[in-house]
C-alpha positions in Angstrom: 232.4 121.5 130.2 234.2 124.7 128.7 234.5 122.8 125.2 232.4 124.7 122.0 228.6 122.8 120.9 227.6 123.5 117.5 224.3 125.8 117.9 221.0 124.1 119.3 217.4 125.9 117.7 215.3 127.3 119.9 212.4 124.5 121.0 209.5 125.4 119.0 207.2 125.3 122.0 208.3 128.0 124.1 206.5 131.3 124.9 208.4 134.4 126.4 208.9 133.6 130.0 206.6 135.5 132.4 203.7 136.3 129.9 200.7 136.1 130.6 197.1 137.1 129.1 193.7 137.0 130.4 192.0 136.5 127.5 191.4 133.4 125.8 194.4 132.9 122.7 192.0 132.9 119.1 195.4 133.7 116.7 198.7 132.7 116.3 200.2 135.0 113.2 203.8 134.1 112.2 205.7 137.2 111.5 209.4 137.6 109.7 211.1 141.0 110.3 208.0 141.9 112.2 205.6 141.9 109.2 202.6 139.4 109.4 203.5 136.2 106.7 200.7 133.7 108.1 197.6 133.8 111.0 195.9 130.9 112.5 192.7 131.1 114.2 191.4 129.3 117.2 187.6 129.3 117.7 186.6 126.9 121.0 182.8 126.1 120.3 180.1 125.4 123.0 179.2 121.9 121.7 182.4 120.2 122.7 184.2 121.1 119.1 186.5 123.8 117.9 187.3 125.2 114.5 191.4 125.5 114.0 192.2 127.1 110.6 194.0 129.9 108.1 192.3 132.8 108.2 195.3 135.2 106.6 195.8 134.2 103.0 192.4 133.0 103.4 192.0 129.5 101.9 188.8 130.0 101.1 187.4 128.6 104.2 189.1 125.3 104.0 189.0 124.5 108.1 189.6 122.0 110.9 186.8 121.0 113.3 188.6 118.7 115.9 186.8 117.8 119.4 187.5 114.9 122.4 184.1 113.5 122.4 183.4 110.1 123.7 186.8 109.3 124.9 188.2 109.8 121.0 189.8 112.3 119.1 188.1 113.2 116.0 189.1 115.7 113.6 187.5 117.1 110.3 188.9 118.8 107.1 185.7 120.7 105.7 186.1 122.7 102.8 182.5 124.8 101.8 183.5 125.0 98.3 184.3 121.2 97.8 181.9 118.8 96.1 182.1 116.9 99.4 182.5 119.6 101.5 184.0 117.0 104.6 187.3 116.2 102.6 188.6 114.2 105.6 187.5 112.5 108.7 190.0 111.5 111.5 189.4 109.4 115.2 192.3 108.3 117.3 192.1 107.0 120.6 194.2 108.2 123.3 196.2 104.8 123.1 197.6 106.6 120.2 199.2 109.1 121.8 200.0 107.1 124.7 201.7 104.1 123.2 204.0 107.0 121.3 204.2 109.3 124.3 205.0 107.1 126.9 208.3 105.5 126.1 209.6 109.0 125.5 208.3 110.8 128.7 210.1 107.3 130.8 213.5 107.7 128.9 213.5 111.6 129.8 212.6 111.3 133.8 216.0 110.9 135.4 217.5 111.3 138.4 219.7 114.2 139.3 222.4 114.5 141.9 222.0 117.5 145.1 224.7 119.3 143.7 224.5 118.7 140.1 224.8 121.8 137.6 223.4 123.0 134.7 223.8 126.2 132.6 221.3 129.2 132.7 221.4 132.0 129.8 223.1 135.1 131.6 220.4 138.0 131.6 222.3 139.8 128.5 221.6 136.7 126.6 217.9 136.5 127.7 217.2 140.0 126.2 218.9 138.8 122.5 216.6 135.8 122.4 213.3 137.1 124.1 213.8 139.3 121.1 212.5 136.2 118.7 210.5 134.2 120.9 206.8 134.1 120.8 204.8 135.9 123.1 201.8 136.8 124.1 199.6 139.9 122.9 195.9 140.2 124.2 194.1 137.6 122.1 197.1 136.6 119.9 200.1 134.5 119.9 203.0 136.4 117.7 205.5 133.6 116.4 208.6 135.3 114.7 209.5 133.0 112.5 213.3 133.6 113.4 212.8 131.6 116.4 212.4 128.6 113.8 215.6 130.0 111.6 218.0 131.5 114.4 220.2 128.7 116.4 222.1 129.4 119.9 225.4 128.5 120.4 226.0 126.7 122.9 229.5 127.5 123.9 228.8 127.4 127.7 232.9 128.7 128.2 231.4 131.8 127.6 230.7 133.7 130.8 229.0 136.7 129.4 226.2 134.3 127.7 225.9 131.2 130.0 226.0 130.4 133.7 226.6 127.7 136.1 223.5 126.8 138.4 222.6 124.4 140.7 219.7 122.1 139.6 217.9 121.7 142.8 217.6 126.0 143.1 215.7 126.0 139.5 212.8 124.3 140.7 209.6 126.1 140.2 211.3 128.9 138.7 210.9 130.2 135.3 213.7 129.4 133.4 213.4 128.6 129.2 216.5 127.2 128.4 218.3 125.2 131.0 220.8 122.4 129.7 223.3 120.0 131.0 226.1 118.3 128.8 226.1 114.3 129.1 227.8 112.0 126.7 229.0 114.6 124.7 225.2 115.3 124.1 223.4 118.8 124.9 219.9 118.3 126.7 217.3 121.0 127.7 216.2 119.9 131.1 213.1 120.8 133.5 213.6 119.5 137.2 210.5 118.8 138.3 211.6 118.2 142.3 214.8 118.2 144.0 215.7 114.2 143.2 214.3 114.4 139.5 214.4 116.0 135.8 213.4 115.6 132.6 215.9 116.2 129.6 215.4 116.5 125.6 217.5 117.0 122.8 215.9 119.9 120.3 215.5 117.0 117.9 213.5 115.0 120.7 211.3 118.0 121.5 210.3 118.7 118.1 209.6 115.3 117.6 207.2 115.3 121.2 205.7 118.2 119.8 205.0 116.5 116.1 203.4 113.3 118.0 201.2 116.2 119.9 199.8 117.8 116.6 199.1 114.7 114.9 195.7 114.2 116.0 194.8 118.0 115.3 195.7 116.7 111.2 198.0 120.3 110.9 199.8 118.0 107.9 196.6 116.7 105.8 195.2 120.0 106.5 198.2 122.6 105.2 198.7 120.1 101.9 195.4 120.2 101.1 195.7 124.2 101.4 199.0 124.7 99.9 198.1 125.7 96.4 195.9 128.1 97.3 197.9 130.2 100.0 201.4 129.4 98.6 201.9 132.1 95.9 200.8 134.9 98.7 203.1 133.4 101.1 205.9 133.6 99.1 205.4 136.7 97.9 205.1 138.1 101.6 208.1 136.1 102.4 210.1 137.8 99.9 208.9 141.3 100.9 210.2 140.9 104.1 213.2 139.9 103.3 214.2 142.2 100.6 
């Protein structure tokens, strides 16, 4: 288990461990070097629907409306200054996501043995990468992009960075990155009990997480926008980064 891994991504999905906010989330802004490059916005409505959207470059109000209503998910692309202003119009049934989620979720649950271990980031490691995770910020989500760019190496001979820890004593506790080494594969795990876990590769969590947004349309909905906010994003980009 000493042997080198090539460097592993962060999952896209994870949020600092231990933050918390009461207030409800309304942005996500995705920062590089610490300087604002893109916002979301989040707007939950009282009629069942809610508004998802760019709001910084502003596409000039090109928007998502996407609700659960009747047992369906429906989603609209509605842009104000469009001849048709409702440029798409989505439903999916929950079928969809289950006939695509399923399979996945039943090859991840296995069992683990009573002393089976995995590796656990040391607390000098923790601090590098809480660095570049997102977190939490009254109302806000802040997503450095880093955590997209930056890959951990996975060389778990390295006592200063990793360390051994029985599975069974992780359970309920807040851990982010947790993996065990199978088949000459590297898996982020979560045990949910003391007899079983589920494991992912990076690849396979970025793929759950894909299957997860494609109801919401993020794809349709950032082509159709791309001409309008891509100059200002790549000029931000570059002033970052110079």
């Amino acid at each position: 288990m000493s042997r080198n891994s090539g460097p592993s991504r962060p999952p896209s999905t994870g949020l600092t461990a231990g933050t918390k906010s009461p207030k409800p989330i309304q942005r996500f802004i995705f920062t590089l070097r610490g300087k604002p490059i893109l916002t979301f916005y989040w707007k939950p409505g009282t009629d069942g629907w809610s508004l998802l959207g760019v709001s910084d470059p502003d596409p000039d109000g090109a928007h998502l409306s996407t609700a659960f209503l009747n047992g369906k998910f429906r989603t609209h692309l509605t842009d104000p200054k469009a001849e048709n202003p409702e440029v798409m119009g989505k439903v999916q049934t929950p079928d969809y996501l289950g006939k695509r989620l399923s399979p996945r979720y039943k090859r991840a649950l296995k069992p683990y043995r009573s002393n089976q271990t995995a590796w656990t980031m040391t607390s000098a490691l923790k601090r590098k990468v809480a660095r570049i995770l997102p977190r939490i910020a009254g109302e806000s989500v802040i997503v450095p992009f880093e955590a997209y760019l930056t890959e951990i190496r996975l060389n778990f001979g390295n006592s200063k960075r990793w360390r051994k820890t029985r599975i069974r004593d992780l359970v309920g506790k807040e851990e982010t990155f947790v993996y065990i080494r199978e088949g000459g594969r590297d898996y982020l795990i979560r045990p949910i009990n003391e007899k079983f876990l589920v494991r992912f590769t990076h690849r396979g969590l970025d793929s759950l997480v894909n299957i997860w947004a494609g109801p919401l349309g993020l794809d349709e909905y950032l082509e159709y926008i791309g001409d309008r906010i891509g100059p200002e994003l790549r000029r931000r980009v570059y002033a970052a980064i110079r």
